[in-house]
C-alpha positions in Angstrom: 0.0 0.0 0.0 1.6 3.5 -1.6 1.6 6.9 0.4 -0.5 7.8 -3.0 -3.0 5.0 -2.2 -3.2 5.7 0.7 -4.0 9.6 -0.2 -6.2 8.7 -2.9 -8.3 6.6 0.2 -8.9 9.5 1.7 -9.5 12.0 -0.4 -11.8 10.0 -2.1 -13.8 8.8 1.4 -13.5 13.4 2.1 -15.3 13.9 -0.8 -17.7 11.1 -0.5 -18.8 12.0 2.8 -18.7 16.0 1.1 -21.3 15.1 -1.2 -23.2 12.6 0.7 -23.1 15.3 3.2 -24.9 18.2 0.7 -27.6 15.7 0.1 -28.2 14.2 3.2 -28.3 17.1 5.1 -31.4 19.0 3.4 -33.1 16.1 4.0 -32.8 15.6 7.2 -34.0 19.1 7.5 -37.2 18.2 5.8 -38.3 15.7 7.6 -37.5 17.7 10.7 -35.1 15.2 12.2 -33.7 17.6 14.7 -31.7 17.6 17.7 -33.7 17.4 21.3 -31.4 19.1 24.1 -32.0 17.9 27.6 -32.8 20.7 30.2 -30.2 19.4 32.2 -27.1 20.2 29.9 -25.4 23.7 29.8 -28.1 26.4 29.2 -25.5 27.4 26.4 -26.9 24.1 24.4 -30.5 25.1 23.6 -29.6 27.3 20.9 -28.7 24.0 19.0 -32.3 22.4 19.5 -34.0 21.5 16.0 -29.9 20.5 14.5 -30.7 17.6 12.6 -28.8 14.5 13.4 -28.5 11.1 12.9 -25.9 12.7 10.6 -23.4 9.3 10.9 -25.3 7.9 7.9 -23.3 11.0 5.9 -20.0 9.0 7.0 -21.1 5.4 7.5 -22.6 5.6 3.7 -18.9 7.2 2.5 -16.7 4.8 4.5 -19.0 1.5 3.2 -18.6 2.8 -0.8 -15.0 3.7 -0.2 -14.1 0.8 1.6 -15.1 -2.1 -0.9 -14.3 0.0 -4.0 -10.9 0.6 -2.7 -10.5 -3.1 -1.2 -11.7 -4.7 -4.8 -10.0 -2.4 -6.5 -6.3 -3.6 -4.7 -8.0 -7.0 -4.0 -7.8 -6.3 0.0 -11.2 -7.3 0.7 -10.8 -9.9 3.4 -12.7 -11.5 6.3 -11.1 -9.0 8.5 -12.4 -5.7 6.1 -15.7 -7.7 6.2 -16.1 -7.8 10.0 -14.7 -4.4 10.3 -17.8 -3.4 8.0 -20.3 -5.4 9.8 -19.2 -4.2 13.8 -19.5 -0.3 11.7 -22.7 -1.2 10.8 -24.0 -3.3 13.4 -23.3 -0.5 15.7 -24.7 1.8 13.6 -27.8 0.6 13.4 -28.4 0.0 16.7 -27.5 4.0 17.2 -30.0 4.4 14.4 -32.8 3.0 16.3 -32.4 5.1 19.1 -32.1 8.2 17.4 -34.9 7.0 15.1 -37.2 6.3 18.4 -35.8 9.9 20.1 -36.1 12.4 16.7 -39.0 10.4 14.7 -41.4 8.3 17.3 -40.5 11.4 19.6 -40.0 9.2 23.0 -37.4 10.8 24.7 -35.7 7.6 25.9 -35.0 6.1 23.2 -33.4 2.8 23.2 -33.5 1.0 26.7 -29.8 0.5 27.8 -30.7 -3.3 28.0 -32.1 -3.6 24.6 -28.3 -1.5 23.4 -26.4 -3.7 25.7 -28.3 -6.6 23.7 -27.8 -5.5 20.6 -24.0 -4.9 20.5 -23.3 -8.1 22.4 -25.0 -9.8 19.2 -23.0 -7.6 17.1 -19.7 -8.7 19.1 -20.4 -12.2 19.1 -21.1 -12.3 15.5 -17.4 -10.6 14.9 -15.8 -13.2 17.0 -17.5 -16.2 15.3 -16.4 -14.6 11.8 -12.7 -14.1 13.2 -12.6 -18.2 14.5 -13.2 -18.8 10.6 -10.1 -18.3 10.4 -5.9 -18.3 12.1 -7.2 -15.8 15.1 -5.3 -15.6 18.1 -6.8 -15.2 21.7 -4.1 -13.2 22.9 -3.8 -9.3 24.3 -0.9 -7.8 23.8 0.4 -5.3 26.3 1.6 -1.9 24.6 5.2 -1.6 24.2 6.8 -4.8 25.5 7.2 -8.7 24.2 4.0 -9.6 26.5 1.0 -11.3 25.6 -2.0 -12.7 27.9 -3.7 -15.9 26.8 -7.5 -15.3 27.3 -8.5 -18.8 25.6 -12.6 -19.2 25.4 -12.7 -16.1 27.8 -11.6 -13.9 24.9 -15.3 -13.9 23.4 -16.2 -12.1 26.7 -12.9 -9.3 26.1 -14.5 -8.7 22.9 -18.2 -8.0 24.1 -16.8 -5.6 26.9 -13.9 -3.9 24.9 -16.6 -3.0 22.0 -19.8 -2.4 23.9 -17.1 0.1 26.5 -15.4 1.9 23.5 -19.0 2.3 21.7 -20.2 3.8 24.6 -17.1 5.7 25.4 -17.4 7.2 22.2 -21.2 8.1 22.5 -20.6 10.1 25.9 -17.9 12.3 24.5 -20.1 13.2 21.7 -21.2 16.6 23.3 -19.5 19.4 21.5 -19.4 20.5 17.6 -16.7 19.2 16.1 -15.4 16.8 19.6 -15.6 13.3 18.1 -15.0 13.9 14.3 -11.8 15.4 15.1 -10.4 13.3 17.7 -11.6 10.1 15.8 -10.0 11.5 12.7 -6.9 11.2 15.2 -7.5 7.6 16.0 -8.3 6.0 12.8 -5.3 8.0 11.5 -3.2 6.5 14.2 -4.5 2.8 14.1 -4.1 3.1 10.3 0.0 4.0 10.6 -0.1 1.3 12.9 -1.6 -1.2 10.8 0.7 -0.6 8.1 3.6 -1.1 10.1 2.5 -4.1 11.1 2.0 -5.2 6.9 -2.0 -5.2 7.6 -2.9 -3.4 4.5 -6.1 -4.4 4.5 -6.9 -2.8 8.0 -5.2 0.4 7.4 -7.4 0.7 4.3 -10.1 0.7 6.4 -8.5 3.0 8.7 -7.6 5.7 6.3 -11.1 5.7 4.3 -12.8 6.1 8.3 -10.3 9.3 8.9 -11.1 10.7 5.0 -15.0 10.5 5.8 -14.7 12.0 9.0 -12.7 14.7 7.5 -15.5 15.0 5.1 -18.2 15.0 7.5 -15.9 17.6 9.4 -16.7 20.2 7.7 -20.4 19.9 8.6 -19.9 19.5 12.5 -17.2 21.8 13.1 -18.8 24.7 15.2 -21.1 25.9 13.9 -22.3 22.2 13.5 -24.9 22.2 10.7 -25.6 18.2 11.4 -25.2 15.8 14.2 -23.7 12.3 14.1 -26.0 11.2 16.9 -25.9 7.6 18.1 -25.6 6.4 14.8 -22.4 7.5 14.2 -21.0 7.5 17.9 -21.7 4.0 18.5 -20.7 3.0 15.0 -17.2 4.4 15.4 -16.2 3.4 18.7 -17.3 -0.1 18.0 -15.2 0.6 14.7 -12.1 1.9 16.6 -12.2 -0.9 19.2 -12.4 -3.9 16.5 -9.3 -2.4 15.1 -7.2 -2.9 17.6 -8.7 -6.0 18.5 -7.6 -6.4 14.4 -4.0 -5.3 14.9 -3.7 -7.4 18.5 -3.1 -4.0 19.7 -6.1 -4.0 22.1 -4.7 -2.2 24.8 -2.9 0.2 22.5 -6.7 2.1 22.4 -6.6 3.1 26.4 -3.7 5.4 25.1 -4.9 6.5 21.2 -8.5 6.5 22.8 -7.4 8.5 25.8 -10.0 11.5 25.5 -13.0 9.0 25.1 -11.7 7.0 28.8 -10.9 10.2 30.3 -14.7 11.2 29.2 -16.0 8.3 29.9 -14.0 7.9 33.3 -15.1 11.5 34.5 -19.2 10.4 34.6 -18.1 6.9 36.6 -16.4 9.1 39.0 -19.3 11.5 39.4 -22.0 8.4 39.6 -19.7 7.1 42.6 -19.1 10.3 44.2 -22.9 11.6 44.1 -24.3 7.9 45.5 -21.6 7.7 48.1 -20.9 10.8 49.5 -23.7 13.1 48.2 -21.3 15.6 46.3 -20.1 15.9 42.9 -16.6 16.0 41.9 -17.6 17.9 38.4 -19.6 21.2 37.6 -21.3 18.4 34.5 -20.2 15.2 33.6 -18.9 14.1 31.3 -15.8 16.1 32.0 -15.8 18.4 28.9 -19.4 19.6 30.2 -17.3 20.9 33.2 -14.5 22.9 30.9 -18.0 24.2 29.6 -19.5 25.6 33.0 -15.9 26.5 34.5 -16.2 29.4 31.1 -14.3 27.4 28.6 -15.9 28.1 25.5 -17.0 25.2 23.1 -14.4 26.1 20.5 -11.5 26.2 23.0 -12.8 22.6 24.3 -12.7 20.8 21.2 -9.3 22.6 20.1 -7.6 21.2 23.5 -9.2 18.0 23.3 -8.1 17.6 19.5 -4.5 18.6 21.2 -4.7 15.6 23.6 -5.7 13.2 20.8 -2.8 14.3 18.6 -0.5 13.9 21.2 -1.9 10.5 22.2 -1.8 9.1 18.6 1.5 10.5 17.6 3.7 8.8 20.9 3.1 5.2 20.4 3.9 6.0 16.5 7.2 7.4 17.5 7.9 5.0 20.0 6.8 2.4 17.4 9.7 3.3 15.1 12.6 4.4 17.5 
C-alpha cells in the first residue's frame, strides 16, 4: 500500500462524505429530524435544538462505498475488512434505532440500555464467530513490551466488553461540535499508521477511508455544527475503533490513542460514585468536557484542547513504534 494510495483513500472517502453530506443534510431538515437538548445540559446548548442529526449515515454511507471499491480495487477485501464493516454497521444501526425512536417516534428515551447492551453483544459475538473462521489468536498484547496474555474461550467475553465500552465511550464524549469527528480523525489515522507497520494493508485501508469520511463529515460539524452524528455515528465508530485494535492485536494500544474517550467516559463513573456515596459531585457536569463548559471554557477552546490531547496520544506510540 503506496503513500499515494493511501492519499487517494482519503481523499476519495472526504469527498464522499462532502457530497453525501450536501444531500443528506437538506433532507434531514425536511423531515424535521432535529436535535432534542436535555434541560439538564449547559443552558449554552439550547440554541442548537432542532440540528438535525443522525448525521453518521453522511459517514457510515462514505466509508461502506469507499471501503469495498478501494478493497476490490487492490484485491484487500478480506474477512477482517468484512467484520470491520459489519461491527460499523451493526453498531450503527443500533444508534440508528435510538435516534430513530428519540427524533422520529419522539419518545425521549429512546433505546433501553438493555435492549443496546443486547444488541451490540450480538454484534460482538457475530465478529468473533467470523474471526474463528479463520488463524485468530486469543491473545492481548500489552503496549510496548514482548507480552502477551492468553484469554482462551474467555476472549469472546474481552471482545463484548472492549466494543460495547469503547462504543459507549465514544457516545458520551459526543457533546461538542466538532469533539468526536476530530479526535476520531486522530484515532483512525493513528491505528491506520499502525496497521501498516505491522503489513495489515487491508486494516489500514479501512483505517484511512474512516479518517477521510470524518474529514468530510468535518466540515459539517465543526462549530457551527450544521448536522449531528448522533448515536448512529458514535456508537458505530467506537465499535469501529475498538475492533481495530482487537484487528491489529493492539487492544490495549486504544486506552492510550483513545485517551480522551476513557478520560470522558471515566469522569461520569467518578461522578456516579461520588454523588451515591458521599452526596457531592466531583464535576460542575459530567462528562468532564461539560465541566471545561461551566468553569467558562468556550466550546471552541474545548474541542481545540481535546483535538490537542488526541494528537499527542496518537502521535507517541507512533514514535515509539519506530525508534
Amino acid at each position: 500500500m503506496t503513500l499515494v494510495t493511501t492519499l487517494m483513500a482519503i481523499a476519495v472517502a472526504f469527498i464522499v462524505s462532502a457530497v453525501l453530506g450536501l444531500v443528506i443534510i437538506p433532507t434531514l431538515r425536511r423531515m424535521k429530524f432535529g436535535q432534542s437538548i436535555r434541560e439538564e445540559g449547559p443552558q449554552a446548548h439550547m440554541k442548537k435544538a432542532g440540528t438535525p442529526t443522525m448525521g453518521g449515515l453522511i459517514f457510515l454511507g462514505s466509508i461502506i462505498v469507499t471501503t469495498i471499491t478501494f478493497s476490490y480495487i487492490y484485491d484487500v477485501l478480506t474477512t477482517q475488512t468484512i467484520v470491520l464493516l459489519i461491527v460499523l454497521v451493526g453498531f450503527g444501526i443500533i444508534g440508528f434505532l435510538d435516534d430513530f425512536i428519540i427524533v422520529v417516534l419522539k419518545r425521549n428515551l429512546g433505546l433501553t440500555s438493555l435492549q443496546k447492551l443486547i444488541g451490540q453483544i450480538i454484534v460482538a459475538i457475530a465478529a468473533f464467530f467470523l474471526l474463528k473462521l479463520g488463524p485468530f489468536e486469543t491473545t492481548v498484547h500489552i503496549p510496548f513490551t514482548e507480552y502477551t496474555i492468553e484469554l482462551g474461550v474467555f476472549y469472546v467475553a474481552f471482545l463484548i466488553f472492549w466494543l460495547v465500552g469503547f462504543s459507549n465511550a465514544v457516545n458520551l464524549s459526543d457533546g461538542l461540535d466538532g469533539l468526536v469527528a476530530g479526535t476520531s480523525s486522530i484515532a483512525f489515522a493513528a491505528f491506520g499508521v499502525h496497521s501498516l507497520i505491522y503489513g495489515q494493508y487491508d486494516i489500514a485501508m479501512f483505517a484511512f477511508v474512516v479518517t477521510g469520511a470524518m474529514l468530510g463529515f468535518l466540515v459539517f460539524n465543526v462549530k457551527p455544527a450544521k448536522v449531528f452524528m448522533g448515536d448512529t455515528g458514535s456508537l458505530a465508530l467506537g465499535g469501529a475503533l475498538a475492533m481495530l485494535s482487537v484487528l491489529i492485536k493492539q487492544e490495549f494500544l486504544l486506552l492510550v490513542i483513545g485517551i480522551v474517550y476513557v478520560v470522558e467516559t471515566l469522569s461520569v463513573i467518578i461522578q456516579v460514585i461520588s454523588f451515591k456515596t458521599t452526596g457531592k459531585r466531583i464535576f460542575k457536569m459530567s462528562p468532564i468536557h461539560h465541566h471545561f463548559e461551566l468553569s467558562g471554557w468556550s466550546e471552541w477552546k474545548i474541542v481545540i484542547v481535546f483535538w490537542g490531547i488526541a494528537f499527542l496520544a496518537a502521535i507517541l506510540p507512533i514514535l515509539l513504534e519506530v525508534m
